[in-house]
C-alpha positions as CSV (number, residue, x, y, z in Angstrom):
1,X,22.9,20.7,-21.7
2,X,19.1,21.3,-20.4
3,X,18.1,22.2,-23.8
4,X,19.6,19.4,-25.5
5,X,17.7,17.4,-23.4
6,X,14.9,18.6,-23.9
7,X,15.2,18.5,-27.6
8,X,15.9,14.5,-27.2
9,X,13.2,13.9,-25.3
10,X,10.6,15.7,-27.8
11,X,12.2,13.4,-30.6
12,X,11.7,10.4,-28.3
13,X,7.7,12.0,-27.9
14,X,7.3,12.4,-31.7
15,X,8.3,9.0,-32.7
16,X,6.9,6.7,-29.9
17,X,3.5,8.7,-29.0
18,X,4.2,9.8,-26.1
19,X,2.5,13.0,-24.2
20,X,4.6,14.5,-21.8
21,X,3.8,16.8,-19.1
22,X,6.5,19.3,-17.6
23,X,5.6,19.0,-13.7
24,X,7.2,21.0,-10.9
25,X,8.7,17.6,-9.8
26,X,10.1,16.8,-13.0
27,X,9.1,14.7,-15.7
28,X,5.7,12.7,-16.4
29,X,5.1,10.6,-19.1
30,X,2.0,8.9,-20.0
31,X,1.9,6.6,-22.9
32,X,-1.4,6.6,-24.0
33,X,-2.7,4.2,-27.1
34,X,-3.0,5.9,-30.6
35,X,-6.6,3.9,-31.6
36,X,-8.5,4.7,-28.6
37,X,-8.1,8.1,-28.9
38,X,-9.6,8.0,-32.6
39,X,-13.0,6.7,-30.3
40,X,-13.9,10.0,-28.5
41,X,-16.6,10.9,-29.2
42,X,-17.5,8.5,-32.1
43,X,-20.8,7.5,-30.3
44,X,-21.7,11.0,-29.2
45,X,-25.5,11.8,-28.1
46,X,-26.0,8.3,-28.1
47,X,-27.1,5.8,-25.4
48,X,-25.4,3.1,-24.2
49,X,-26.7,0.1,-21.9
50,X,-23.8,-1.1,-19.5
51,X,-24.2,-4.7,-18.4
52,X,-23.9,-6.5,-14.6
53,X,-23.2,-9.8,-14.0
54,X,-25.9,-10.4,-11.0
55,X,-28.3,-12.9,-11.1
56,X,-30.9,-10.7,-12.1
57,X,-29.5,-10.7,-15.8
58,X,-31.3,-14.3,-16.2
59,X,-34.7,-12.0,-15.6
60,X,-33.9,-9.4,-18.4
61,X,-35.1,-10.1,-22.3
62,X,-31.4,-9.9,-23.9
63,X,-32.9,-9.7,-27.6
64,X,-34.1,-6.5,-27.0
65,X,-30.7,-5.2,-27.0
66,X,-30.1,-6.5,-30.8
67,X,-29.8,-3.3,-32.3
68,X,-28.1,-1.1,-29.1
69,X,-24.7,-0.5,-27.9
70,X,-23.8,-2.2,-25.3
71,X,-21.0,-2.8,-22.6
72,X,-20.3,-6.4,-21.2
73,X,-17.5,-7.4,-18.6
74,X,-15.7,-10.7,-17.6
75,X,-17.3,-13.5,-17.4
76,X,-20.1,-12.5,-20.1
77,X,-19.3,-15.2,-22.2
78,X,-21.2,-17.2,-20.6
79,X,-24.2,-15.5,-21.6
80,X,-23.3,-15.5,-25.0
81,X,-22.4,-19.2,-24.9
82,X,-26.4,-19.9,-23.4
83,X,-28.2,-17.5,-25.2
84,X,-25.6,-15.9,-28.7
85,X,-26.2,-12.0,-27.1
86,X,-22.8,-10.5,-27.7
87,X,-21.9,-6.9,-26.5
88,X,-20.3,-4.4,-28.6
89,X,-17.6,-3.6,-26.0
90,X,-16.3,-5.7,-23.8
91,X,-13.8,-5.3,-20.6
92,X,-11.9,-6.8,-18.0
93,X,-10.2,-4.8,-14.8
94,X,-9.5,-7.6,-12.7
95,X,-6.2,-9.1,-13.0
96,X,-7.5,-12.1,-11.4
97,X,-10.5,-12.5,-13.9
98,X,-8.3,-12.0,-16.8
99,X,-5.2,-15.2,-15.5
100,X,-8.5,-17.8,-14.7
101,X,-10.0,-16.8,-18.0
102,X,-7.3,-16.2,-20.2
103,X,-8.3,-18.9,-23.0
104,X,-12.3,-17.8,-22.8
105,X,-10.7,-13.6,-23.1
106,X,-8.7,-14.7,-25.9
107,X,-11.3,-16.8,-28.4
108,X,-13.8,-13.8,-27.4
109,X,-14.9,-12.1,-30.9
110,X,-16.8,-8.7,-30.7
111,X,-16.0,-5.7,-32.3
112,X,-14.2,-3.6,-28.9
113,X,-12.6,-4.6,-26.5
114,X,-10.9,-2.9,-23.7
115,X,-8.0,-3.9,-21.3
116,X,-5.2,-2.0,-18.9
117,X,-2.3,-2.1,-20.8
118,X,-0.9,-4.2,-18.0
119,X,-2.6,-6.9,-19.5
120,X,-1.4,-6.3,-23.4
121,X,1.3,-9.2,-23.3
122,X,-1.6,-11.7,-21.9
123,X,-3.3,-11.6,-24.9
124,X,-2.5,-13.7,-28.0
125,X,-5.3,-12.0,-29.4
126,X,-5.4,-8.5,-29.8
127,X,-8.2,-8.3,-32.5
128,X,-10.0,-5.0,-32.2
129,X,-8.7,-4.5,-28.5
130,X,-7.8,-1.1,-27.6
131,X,-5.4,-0.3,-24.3
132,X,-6.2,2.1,-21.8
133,X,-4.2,3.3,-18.5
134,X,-5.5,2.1,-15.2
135,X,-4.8,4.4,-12.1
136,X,-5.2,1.4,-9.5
137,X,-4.2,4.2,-6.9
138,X,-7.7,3.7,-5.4
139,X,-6.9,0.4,-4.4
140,X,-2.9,1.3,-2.6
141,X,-3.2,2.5,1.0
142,X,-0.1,4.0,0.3
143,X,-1.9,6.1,-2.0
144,X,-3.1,9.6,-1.4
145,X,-6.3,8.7,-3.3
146,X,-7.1,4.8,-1.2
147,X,-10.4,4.7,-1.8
148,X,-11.0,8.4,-3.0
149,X,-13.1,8.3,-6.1
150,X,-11.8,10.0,-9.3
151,X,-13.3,10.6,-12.7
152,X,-11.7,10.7,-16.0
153,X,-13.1,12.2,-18.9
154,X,-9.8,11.2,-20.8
155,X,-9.8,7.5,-21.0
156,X,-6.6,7.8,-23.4
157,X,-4.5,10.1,-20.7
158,X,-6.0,7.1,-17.7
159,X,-9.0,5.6,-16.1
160,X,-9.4,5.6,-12.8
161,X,-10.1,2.1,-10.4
162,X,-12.9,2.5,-8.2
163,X,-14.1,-0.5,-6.6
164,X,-16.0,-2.1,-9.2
165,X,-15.3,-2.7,-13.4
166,X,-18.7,-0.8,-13.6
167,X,-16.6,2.1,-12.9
168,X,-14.2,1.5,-16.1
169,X,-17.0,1.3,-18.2
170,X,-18.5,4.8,-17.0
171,X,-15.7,6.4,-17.9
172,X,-15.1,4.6,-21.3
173,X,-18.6,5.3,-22.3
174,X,-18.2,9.1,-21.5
175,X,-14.8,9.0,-23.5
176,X,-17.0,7.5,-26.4
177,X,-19.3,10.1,-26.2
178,X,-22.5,8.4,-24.6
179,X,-25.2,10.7,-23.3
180,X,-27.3,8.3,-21.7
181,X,-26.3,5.7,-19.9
182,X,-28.8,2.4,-18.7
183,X,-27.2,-0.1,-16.0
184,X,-28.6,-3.5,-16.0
185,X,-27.5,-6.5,-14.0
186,X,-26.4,-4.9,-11.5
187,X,-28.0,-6.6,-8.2
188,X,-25.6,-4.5,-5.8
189,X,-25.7,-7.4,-3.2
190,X,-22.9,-10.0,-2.5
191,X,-22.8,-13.0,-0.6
192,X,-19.6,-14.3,0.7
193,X,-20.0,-18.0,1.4
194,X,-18.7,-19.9,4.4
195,X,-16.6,-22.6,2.0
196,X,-14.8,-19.6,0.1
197,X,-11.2,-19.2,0.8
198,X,-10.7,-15.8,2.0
199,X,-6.9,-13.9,2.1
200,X,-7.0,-10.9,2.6
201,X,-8.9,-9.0,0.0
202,X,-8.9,-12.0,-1.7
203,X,-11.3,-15.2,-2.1
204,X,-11.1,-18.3,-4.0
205,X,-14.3,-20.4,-4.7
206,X,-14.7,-23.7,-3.7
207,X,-18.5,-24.0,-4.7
208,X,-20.8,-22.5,-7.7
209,X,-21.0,-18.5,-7.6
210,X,-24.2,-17.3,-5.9
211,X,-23.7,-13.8,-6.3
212,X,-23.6,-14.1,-10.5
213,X,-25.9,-14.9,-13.5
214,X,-24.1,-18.2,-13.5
215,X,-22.8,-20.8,-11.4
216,X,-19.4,-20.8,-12.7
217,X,-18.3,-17.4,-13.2
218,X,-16.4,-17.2,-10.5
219,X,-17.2,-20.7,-9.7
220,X,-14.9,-23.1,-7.7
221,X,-11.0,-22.5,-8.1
222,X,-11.8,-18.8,-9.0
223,X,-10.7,-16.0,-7.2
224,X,-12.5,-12.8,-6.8
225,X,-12.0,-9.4,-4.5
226,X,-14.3,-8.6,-1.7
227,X,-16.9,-6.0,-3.7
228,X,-17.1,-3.4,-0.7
229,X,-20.2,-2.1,-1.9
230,X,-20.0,0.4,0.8
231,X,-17.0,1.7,-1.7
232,X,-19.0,1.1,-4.7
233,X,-22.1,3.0,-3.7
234,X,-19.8,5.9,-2.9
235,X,-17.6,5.9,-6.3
236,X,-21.3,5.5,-8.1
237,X,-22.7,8.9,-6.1
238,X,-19.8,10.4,-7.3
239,X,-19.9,9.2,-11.1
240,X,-23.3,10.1,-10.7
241,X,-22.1,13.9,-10.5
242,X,-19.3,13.6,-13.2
243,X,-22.6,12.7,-15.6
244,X,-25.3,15.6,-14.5
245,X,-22.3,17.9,-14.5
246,X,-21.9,17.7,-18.3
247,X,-25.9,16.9,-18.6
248,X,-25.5,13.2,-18.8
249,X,-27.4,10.8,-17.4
250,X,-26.8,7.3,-15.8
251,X,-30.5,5.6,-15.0
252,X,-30.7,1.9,-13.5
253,X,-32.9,-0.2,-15.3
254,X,-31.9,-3.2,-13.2
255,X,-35.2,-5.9,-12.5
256,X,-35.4,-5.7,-8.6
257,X,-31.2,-5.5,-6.8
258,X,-30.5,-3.0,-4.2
259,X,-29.1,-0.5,-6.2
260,X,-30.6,3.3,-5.8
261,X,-28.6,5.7,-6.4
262,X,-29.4,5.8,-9.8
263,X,-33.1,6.8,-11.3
264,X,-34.8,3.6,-12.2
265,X,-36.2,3.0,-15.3
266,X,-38.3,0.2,-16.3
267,X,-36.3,-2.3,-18.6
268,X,-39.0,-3.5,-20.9
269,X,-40.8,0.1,-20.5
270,X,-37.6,1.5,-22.3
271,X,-38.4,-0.5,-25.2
272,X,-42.0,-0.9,-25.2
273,X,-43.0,3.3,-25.1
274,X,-40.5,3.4,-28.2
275,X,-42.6,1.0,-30.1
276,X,-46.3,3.4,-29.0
């Protein structure tokens, strides 16, 4: 009977993608999307410049980006909208981001774009987006693994939560093959402002958004998580680790913030000592 089993289940595997693991507890199965795993490793040796949202993106010279890859998150349509910079990738983690920005996520055009596969029925527009597994296990204090940073060098097995959507994108672009990776944007300081709503781990806006490159990212009626940078800093020392290990490298090149775990590297040096 076991074996019969077995033999239905591999049929099942074969015809719906599915890998399955044989654990000592029994059965896993992880469904993993057929198009993202045809991206490892597609921009190998490569570097890759992952955007913030801070408000220290209105101090860096977008246009110099025009011919590199780059990663943008949530609300970066509002860049585009002031300025036409697009990212080549684009993501969202935040299931709260994705509901009070759902028409903006949908009209957004750029060449990849990357979602939980929580989110796939959201979308009416699934025009070059690829689906990836989120382990949201960091977040659960059920969880063994509540606020435990973990690393995956599989994005299409899973990708680990781990405080902030920077985190997703370290992962993808090491899935993808990036060697070198530059963070901009990223101000590592939040303000929480008397008028917000707060619940819990969440807050809804009643005013503009101080802590962003624009007033109404998560501007009033938005809701947003408390960043625990405390949390962040730690997943980033650890990401930081995943990188070296493999001889990667993740270098800030944010204009002023309070981020330092990274090397910093001058944003318009970067540029300039290419053109010498």
């Amino acid at each position: 009977m076991l074996n019969k089993i077995i033999i239905f289940i591999k049929s099942v595997v074969r015809n719906n993608n599915i890998l399955y693991n044989f654990m000592d507890q029994g059965f896993k199965f992880s469904i993993y999307n057929a198009p993202l795993k045809k991206l490892h490793n597609k921009f190998s040796g490569k570097r890759v410049f992952i955007i913030g949202n801070g408000p220290s993106l209105n101090n860096h010279n977008l246009s110099l980006l025009k011919n590199e890859f780059t990663i943008g998150v949530n609300g970066i349509f509002y860049k585009t909208r002031e300025s036409g910079f697009k990212p080549t990738f684009y993501t969202v983690e935040d299931r709260h981001v994705m509901k009070d920005n759902l028409d903006e996520i949908n009209r957004y055009d750029c060449k990849y774009k990357f979602f939980p596969k929580d989110y796939k029925s959201m979308l009416s527009n699934r025009k070059n987006c690829y689906f990836f597994t989120m382990d949201k296990g960091y977040y659960h204090k059920v969880s063994p693994y509540f606020c435990i940073p973990r690393f995956s060098s599989d994005a299409s097995h899973k990708v680990f939560c781990g405080q902030s959507v920077t985190m997703i994108n370290l992962q993808l672009a090491y899935y993808l093959g990036f060697t070198e990776v530059y963070l901009i944007g990223m101000d590592h300081a939040y303000v929480i402002p008397d008028s917000a709503k707060v619940s819990g781990e969440t807050i809804e806006s009643t005013d503009d958004d101080p802590n962003h490159f624009h007033p109404d990212y998560f501007g009033k009626g938005k809701k947003w998580h408390d960043p625990h940078l405390d949390r962040v800093e730690r997943t980033y020392q650890y990401f930081k680790l995943a990188f070296e290990s493999k001889d990667r490298k993740i270098f800030n090149s944010t204009i002023g913030g309070s981020l330092e775990v990274f090397e910093r590297i001058n944003y318009d040096r970067i540029f300039h000592n290419e053109k010498n």
